[in-house]
Phi, psi and omega in degrees: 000320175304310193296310212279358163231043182277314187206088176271015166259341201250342201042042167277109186212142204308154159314149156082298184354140190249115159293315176291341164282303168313315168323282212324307171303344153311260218319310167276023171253345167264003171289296174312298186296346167276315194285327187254352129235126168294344189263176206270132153241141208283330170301329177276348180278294210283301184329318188294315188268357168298328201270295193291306177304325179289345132329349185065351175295181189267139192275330157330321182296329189273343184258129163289355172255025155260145184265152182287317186294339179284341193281326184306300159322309216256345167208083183291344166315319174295339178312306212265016168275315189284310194290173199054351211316291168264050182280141199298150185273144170302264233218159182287166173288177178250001154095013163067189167321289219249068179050210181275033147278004179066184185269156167315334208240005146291315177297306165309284196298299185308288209306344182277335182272333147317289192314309195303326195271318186325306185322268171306352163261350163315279154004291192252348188269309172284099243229323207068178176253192152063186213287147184258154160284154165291337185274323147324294165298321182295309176307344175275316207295302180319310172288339150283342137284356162273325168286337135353265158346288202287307161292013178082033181249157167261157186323119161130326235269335186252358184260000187055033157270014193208145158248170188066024176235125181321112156308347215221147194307185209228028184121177161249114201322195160317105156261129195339198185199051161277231200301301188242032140093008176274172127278165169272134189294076163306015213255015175259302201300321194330294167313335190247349175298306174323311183289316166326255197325329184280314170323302183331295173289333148293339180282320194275331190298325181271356199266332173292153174266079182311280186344302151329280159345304193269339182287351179234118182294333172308324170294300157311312181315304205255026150268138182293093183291155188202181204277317183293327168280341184284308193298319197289285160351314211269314173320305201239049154297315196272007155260338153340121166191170163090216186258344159299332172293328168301275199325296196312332193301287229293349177262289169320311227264314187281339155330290204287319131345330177276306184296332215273325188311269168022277229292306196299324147315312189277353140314310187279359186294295184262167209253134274203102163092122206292134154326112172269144173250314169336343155286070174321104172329145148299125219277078178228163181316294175332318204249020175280122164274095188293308174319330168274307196306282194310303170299322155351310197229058167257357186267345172298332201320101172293066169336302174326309167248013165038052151216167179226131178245129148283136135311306170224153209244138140247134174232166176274182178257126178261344189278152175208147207267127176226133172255145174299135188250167169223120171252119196234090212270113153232123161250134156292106145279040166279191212271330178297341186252007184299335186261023139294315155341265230279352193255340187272327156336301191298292173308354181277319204257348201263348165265014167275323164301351185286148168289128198055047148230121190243128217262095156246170212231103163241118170221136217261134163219248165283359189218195198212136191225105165318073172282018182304321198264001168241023220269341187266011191223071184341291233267300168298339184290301201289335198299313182294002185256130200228121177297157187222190173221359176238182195205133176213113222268342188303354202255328244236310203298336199282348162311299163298253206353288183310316186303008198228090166221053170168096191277319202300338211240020179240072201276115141238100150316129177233105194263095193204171182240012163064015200269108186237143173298291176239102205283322194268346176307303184296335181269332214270336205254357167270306193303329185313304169279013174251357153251034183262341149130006184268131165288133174230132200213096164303113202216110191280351188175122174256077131306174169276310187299323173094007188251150174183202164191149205199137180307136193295302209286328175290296174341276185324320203261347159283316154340284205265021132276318186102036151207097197289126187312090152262140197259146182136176169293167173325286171332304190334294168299294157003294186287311195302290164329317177296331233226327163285305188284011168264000000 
């Protein structure tokens, strides 16, 4: 390995040797060896920048304090290279002219396409140590949405810092051009990147002197809300005052805005409550049924004058017949569920604006908090929430119980990963209200990501109820809620 990377630019390369298999294998040995040591090895360096010039790529891609956006800036033709860069391929290649080795100008493109992944995955895996800056976490946020990218996500999509966005690519990219002319089918590895990124960001948000930080407003400006900055900011609000305190609402508020917009279009995609027809449509334009008007009125036809006259207006119906729902929201807000928190806050206020619907709110740790009366207002919900760290759901349930007084007309949701202090009280007073004739819809992870864990012993016994723990994104919950309340 040492012969094939004295000069890989040069093509001294062994007899039978592939000089473009060698490029590549630079890139990715210097790739390795950055991610698993920090100090520079200078042969893999030099080799690496020999490879990318001879390549026509930017000698930038190799400086690890350049951000992909500055590269990006300074060459926007790589923007539309980075996105898909790893998107799992709809189907393999055909391995080009040269069997399986694929063709020269295959070969070529992988090695160009090593640099480009080398980049974005440095960037964001290669974290360093010691303390971060604010301008330090946006540039990692940032690089991490391009890699986002480069997997076929949209920014934001795998870290759960946005809902309503693919957890899983968006389709299939650019496909590589290695050994057999594919990319390698990232569409398994995808799902576990997200949590991997989030840890990542959480490591970097405590490494920061958040506090500092939120106290200069120029500083503050240039954070970024994300799921890992917000649990922290909601951990240490109450140390908070002054203009850090400010800063921090003003980071929650745009979070919580960001996500809600999301949240609310996938709400509002179906429409709430069966058509009454006892009810005569509006006769107004919007509501003109042409497609019926025109069959209707066919008897009408004139061959002669190749016109058809109408007689009558069909309009559709619009009115929907709804009976009042009661929705009954319980989140574990210990410190393991916070982005079910923030995102079941969020869908709480945004099914309170729905009509005839009346929303309550609760959440629970070892202790149990009425949020009803702020339920319309994400932002006041979250502030009023204190992360805990045990969780006792029986504090939540004696909250809930009273509120079910017309169960046929009733949903409670329950949002917990179930690791509970007192486990057989809390099941027996859930089978209760599900057989009182009230929906009870167990929900092991409100996520962006679709990631979680729910206790085994809880599984089993919702399960062996009929109403099986669901897990998963958001949309999930989403659909379900819509299909009761429909």
């Amino acid at each position: 390995m040492t012969e094939h990377m004295t000069d890989p630019s040069a093509g001294t390369t062994p007899p039978g040797a592939d000089p473009q298999e060698n490029r590549r294998q630079v890139l990715y040995w210097r790739l390795l060896a950055r991610l698993f040591d920090q100090e520079e090895q200078a042969a893999l360096e030099s080799a690496g920048l020999a490879v990318v010039e001879d390549i026509g790529l930017p000698a930038a891609l190799l400086d690890p304090q350049a951000s992909v956006d500055s590269i990006v800036q300074r060459h926007p033709e790589l923007a539309d290279e980075f996105d898909g860069l790893m998107a799992p391929a709809a189907e393999a290649g055909d391995g080009g002219e040269g069997g399986d080795g694929g063709t020269d100008r295959d070969r070529a493109a992988e090695v160009r396409r090593a640099a480009l992944v080398s980049k974005v995955l440095l960037n964001v895996f290669a974290s360093g140590s010691g303390q971060v800056t604010a301008g330090q976490l946006a540039r990692w946020q940032s690089d991490a949405d391009w890699l986002e990218r480069a997997l076929g996500c949209r920014p934001g999509d795998l870290r759960g810092g946005r809902t309503g966005g693919r957890a899983a690519g968006r389709g299939p990219g650019p496909a590589g051009t290695g050994g057999n002319g594919t990319t390698p089918d990232l569409s398994r590895l995808i799902p576990a990147i997200g949590p991997e990124l989030g840890n990542i960001e959480a490591d970097l948000v405590k490494r920061m002197h958040l506090r500092e930080v939120l106290a200069d407003p120029a500083l503050a400006a240039r954070l970024t809300p994300s799921m890992s900055l917000i649990e922290q900011l909601l951990r240490d609000k109450n140390n908070l005052s002054g203009v850090a305190l400010a800063n921090a609402k003003s980071l929650i508020r745009r979070f919580v805005d960001e996500v809600a917009e999301v949240l609310r279009t996938q709400v509002e995609k179906a429409t709430v409550g069966a058509l009454d027809r006892s009810v005569p449509p509006k006769r107004v334009f919007r509501n003109l049924d042409l497609d019926r008007t025109i069959w209707k009125n066919l008897t009408n036809w004139s061959p002669e004058e190749e016109r058809l006259y109408v007689d009558r207006l069909y309009y559709r119906h619009t009115t929907r017949r709804t009976t009042p729902q009661r929705l009954i929201v319980v989140v574990d807000q210990s410190g393991s569920m916070v982005d079910s928190m923030v995102n079941c806050t969020i869908l709480a206020s945004i099914f309170a604006g729905l009509p005839k619907v009346d929303v309550h709110l609760i959440a629970y740790d070892t202790q149990a908090l009425d949020l009803t009366p702020w339920v319309h207002d994400p932002f006041e919900t979250l502030l009023r929430t204190n992360l805990g760290g045990g969780t006792d759901g029986t504090a939540a349930m004696t909250l809930a119980q009273p509120k079910i007084s017309e169960p046929r007309n009733t949903v409670v949701v329950w949002i917990s990963d179930f690791y509970e202090w007192r486990s057989e009280p809390l099941f027996e007073a859930m089978a209760a209200i599900h057989r009182s004739g009230a929906r009870f819809i167990p929900v092991g992870s409100v996520t962006s990501a679709g990631r979680g864990s729910v206790n085994p012993w809880f599984r089993e016994r919702f399960k062996d109820l009929g109403t099986p723990v669901l897990s998963g994104h958001i949309r999930k919950l989403v659909h379900e809620l819509k299909n009761f309340l429909a």
